[in-house]
N, C-alpha and C positions, 0 to 999 in steps of 0.2 A: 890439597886438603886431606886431612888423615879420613882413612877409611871408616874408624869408628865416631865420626862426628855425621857424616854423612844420614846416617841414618836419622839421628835427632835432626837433623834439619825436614829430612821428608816430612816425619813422623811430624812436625809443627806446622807446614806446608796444607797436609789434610787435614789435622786439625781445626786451621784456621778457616780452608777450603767451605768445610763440615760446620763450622759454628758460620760463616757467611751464608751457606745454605738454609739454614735455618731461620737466620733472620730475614732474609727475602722472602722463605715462607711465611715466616709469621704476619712481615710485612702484606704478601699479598692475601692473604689470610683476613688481616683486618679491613685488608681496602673492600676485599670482597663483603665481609658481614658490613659494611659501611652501607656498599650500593646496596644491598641486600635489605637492610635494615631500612634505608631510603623509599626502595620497591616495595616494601611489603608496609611502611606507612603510608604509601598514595595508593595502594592496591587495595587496601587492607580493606575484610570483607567481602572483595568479589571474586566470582566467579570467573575462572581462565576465559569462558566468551562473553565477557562484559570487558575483559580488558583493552584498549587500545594497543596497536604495534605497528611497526613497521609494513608487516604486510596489510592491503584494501580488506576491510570487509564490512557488512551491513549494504553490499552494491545494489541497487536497485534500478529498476528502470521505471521511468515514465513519459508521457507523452508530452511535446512541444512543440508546435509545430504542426505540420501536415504529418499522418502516421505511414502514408508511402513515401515520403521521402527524409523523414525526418525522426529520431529521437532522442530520449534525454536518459544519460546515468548519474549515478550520484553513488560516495563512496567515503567510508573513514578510514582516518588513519591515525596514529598518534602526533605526537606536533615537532616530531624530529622529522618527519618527509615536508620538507618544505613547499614541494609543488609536485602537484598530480600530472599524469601522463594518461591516455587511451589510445590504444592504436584499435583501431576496424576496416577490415577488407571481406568482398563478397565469399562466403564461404565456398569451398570445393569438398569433393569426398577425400583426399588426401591433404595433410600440412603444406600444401605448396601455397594454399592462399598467402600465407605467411610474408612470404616473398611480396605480395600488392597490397600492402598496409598503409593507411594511410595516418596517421598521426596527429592527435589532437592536442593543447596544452590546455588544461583545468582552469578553472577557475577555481580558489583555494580559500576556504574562510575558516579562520582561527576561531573556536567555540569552547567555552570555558563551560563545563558542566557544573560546576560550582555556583553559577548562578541560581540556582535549586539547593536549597540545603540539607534537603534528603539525599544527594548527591555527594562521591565524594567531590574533592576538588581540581578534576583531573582538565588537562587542557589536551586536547584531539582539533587536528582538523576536517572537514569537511570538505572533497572535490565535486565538482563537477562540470560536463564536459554534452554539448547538445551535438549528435551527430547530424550531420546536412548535408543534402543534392545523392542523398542515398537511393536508387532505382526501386522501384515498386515491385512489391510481390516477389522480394529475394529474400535470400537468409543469408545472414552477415554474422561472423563471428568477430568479437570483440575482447579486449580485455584492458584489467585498467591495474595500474601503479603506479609508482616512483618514476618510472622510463627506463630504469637500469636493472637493479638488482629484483626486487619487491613486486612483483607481478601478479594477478589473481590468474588462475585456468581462463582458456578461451572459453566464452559462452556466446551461445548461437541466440536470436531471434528473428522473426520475420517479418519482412515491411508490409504496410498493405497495398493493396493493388488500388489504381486509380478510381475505378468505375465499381460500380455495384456490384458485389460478390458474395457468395456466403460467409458468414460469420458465427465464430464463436463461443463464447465470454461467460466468466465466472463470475457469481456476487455472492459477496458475503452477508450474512448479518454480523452484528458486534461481538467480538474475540475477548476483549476486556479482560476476562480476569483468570487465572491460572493459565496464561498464555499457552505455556513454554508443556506445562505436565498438560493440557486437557484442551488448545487448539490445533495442536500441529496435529494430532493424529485428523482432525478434519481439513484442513489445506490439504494435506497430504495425500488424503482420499482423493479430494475433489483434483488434487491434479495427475492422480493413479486413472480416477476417469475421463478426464477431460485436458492429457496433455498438450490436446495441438489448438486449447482455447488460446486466445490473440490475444486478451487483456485480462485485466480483475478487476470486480469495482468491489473496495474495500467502504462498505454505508457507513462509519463510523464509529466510534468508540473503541480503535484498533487497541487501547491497553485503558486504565482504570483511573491511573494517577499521571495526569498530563505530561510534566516533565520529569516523571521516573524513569530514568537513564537501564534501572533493573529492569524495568517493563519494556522498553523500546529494545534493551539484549534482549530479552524472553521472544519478543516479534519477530525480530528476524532470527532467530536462532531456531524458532517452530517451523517458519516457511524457508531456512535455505536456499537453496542456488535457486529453488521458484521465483522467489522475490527479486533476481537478476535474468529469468529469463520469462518470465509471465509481464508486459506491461501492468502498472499498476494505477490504477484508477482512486485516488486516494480521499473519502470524503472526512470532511471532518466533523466530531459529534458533541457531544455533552463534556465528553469525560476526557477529550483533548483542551479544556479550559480549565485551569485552577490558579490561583492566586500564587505569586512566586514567596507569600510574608502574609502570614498571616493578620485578615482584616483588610487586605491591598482588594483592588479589582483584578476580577478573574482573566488570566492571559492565555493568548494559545499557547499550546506547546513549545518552549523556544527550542524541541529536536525540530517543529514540523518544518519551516521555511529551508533551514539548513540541509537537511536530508531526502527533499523530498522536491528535485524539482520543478515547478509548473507552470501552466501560463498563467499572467500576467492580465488581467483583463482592466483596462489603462482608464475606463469611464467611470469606475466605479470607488468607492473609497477604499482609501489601503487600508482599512480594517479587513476588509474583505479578500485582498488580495490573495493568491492562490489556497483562497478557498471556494472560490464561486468561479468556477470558468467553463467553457467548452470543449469538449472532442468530434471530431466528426472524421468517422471510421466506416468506409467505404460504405456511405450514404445512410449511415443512422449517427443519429446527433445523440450525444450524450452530455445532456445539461445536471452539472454540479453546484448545488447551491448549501449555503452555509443557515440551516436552520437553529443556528444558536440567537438570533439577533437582525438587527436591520435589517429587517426584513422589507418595509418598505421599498426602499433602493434596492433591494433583491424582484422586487416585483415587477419596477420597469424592465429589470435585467431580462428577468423570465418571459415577458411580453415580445423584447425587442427579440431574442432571440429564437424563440417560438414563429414569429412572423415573419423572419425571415428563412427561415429555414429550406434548404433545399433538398432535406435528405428524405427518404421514405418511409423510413420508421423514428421517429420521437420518443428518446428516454429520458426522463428525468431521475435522479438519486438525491436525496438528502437524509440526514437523519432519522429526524422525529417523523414519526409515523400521521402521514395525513388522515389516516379512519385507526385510529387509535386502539387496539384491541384489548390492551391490559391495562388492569387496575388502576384510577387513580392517573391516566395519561390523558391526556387531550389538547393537539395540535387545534385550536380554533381559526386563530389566522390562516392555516394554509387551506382550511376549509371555504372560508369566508371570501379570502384572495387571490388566492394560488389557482385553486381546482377550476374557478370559471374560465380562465383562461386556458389548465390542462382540455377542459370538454371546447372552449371555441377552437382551438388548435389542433385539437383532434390526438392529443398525446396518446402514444399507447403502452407506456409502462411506467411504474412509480415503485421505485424501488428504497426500501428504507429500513431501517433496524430499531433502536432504543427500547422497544416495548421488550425484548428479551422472550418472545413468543411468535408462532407463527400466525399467521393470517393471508388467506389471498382472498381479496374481491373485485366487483367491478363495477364500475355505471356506466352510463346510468342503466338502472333493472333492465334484465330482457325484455323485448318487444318483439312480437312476433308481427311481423309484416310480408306477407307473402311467402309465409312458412319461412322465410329468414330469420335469425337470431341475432340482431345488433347487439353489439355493444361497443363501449364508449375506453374508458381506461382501466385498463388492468391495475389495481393496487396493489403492493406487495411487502408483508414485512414481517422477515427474519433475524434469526439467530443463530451463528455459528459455534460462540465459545459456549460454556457452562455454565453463567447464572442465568436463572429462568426462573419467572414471574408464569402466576395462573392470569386465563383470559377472563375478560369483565365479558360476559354475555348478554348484559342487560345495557351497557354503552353499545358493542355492535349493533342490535338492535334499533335502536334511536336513530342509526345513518339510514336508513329506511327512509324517511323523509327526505335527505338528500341523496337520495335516487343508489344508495349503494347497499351491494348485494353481496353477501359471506358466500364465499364458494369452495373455499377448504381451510382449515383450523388443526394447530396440534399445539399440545403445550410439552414440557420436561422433554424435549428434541434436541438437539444439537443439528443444525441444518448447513447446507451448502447448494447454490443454484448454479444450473451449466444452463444457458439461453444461446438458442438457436437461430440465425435467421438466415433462410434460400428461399430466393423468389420471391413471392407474395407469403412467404408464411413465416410467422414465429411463434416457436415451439419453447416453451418454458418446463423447465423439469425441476423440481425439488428433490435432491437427496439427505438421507437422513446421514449421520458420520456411520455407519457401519458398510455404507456405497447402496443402497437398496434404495429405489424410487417408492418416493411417499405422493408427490403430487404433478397432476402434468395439465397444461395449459397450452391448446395449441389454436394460432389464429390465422385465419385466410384474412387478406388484406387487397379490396379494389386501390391499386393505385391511383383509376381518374375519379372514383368517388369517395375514397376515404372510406367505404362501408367495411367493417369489421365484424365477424361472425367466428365461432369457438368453429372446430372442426376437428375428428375423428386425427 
């Protein structure tokens, strides 16, 4: 070939090199604004942590089962991990646990958030995975994903021990509204003070708008790796019921079953399902009941389970406030129903939220008998997030007649409770969100008589 054609050939060679390059740019160019454009129409409007991925997050724990040997996580992800994975082995002070993991496979449910039309219409699935024949009184680290690539950090929790021990536990009042700006800095507190509490009992009204997908990210994005390493006691309130269509009947939250999950109590109606159940945590019973409704059939519940009971100390949580302190509220059924049975069983705590105010009382009124100071059940009911309602002074009052007694009151608070219990005693403390103790409540308890007295 002559020397001077050589060159025109290169020279068309690169050319063509050069305009091929280009076109597979352009090409990958538009494939990408394609996905792009795809992504940012099912995305569109939210928030990078509202988004679903590949990697677990929203992990939570809760209880199923016996709490020394047993419990439950639950986890999202987007709807390309087709099936969940958890591995957990008893932790050590170095990564060797690692090596004695033992491996769980999910349970995986497909949930269309679009079911809500305030929603966009994204599809995520939901894992979860109940760890079992777990040894008492250990710490165990865990962690959940895919099995392969997609894995959350190891998180630690600790089982309970068989037999009666100290304990303890966090309760909130309702978080509801400005979750995300104006509750986490109070989780946050309360677990800055109280990080080796065992559980939470969240009384209700965890967000505003039942099936707001925006509000359920706000929740767990306030409380963080807390919400996968605090057990969570979850009750449900007013404002986890709303209509999915306007004019429909009001439904629970369809996040709550999927994300959250619980026991099962098999006698009762599945309306009521994992929302009315039991825990029993190294001999204090902690009874959950769904104060939105059938209530009736909640009241055998309360009966059977109260008489039977074998633990030392009886707590009850439900929403609505049984001595109602704010404006305009008034729980009458659980007066009329409920409480007869908390004073024949000898309940000693009533822990609850909705009034948006605080209140702590108790019955029946002191009696003094032998310079002793009985009393009967502690009432209790707070507020953790931002809206707040003034107290009705003149309904507290009127509980007078049923034998109940105002023993500390605040309004425009943001609260957090850490509750105590060693031995015969339980110590109740109210903190305010800036960590500073506003209220404290501490009781000697006769085991063979039931007799309850305040104490120093």
């Amino acid at each position: 070939m002559e020397s001077h054609i050589l060159p025109l050939i290169k020279s068309k060679r690169i050319i063509f090199l050069y305009v091929k390059c280009i076109i597979m740019s352009l090409m990958m160019c538009l494939n990408s604004l394609n996905i792009s454009a795809q992504h940012n129409h099912e995305h569109k409007g939210l928030q990078h942590w509202e988004i679903p991925s590949k990697n677990p997050d929203r992990i939570i724990l809760t209880f199923l089962g016996d709490p020394a040997t047993s419990r439950a996580v639950t986890w999202r992800t987007d709807s390309t991990i087709k099936n969940g994975f958890s591995q957990i082995a008893e932790a050590t002070v170095n990564s060797n646990f690692t090596e004695n993991t033992i491996r769980y496979k999910a349970i995986t449910e497909p949930f269309d958030l679009g079911l809500y039309k305030g929603n966009n219409s994204l599809k995520v699935n939901y894992h979860s995975v109940v760890f079992q024949q777990l040894k008492p009184d250990k710490i165990y680290a865990y962690r959940v994903g895919d099995g392969t690539k997609y894995w959350s950090e190891w998180i630690q929790f600790k089982t309970a021990k068989k037999e009666y021990a100290p304990t303890k536990f966090v309760y909130f009042g309702d978080a509801q509204n400005d979750i995300l700006s104006h509750w986490s800095r109070v989780i946050r507190m309360a677990y800055q003070t109280a990080p080796d509490a065992s559980f939470v009992i969240h009384a209700g009204d965890l967000i505003n708008s039942a099936h707001s997908d925006y509000e359920w990210a706000q929740w767990y994005k306030a409380g963080g790796f807390i919400h996968s390493q605090w057990t969570a006691i979850p009750v449900v309130g007013n404002h986890e019921f709303r209509a999915l269509i306007n004019g429909n009947e009001r439904k629970l939250s369809i996040q709550w079953k999927p994300q959250f999950t619980l026991p099962v109590e098999k006698e009762l109606d599945n309306k009521l399902h994992e929302t009315v159940y039991t825990v029993d945590y190294q001999n204090i019973r902690i009874i959950v009941l769904n104060s939105n409704g059938m209530f009736e059939k909640q009241t055998k519940y309360i009966e059977q389970q109260l008489k039977t009971s074998p633990a030392k100390w009886n707590i009850v949580t439900c929403h609505h406030s049984v001595f109602s302190p704010a404006v305009g509220r008034d729980f009458k059924y659980a007066r009329k129903k409920w409480k007869p049975l908390f004073d024949q069983y000898n309940v000693d705590l009533v822990l609850n939220g909705h009034d948006h105010t605080y209140a702590r009382g108790h019955v029946p009124k002191i009696s003094i008998t032998n310079e002793t100071e009985n009393i009967g059940t502690i009432y209790v009911t707070s507020v953790s997030g931002p809206k707040q309602y003034d107290l009705d002074k003149k309904q507290i009052e009127t509980y007078s007649k049923e034998g109940y007694q105002l023993d500390k009151s605040a309004e425009q608070t943001q609260f957090f409770q850490v509750i105590t219990v060693d031995e015969n005693k339980l110590t109740y403390v109210a903190y305010t969100a800036l960590g500073k103790e506003y209220d404290r409540a501490v009781i000697k308890k006769d085991f063979d008589t039931g007799i309850k007295n305040f104490s120093d």
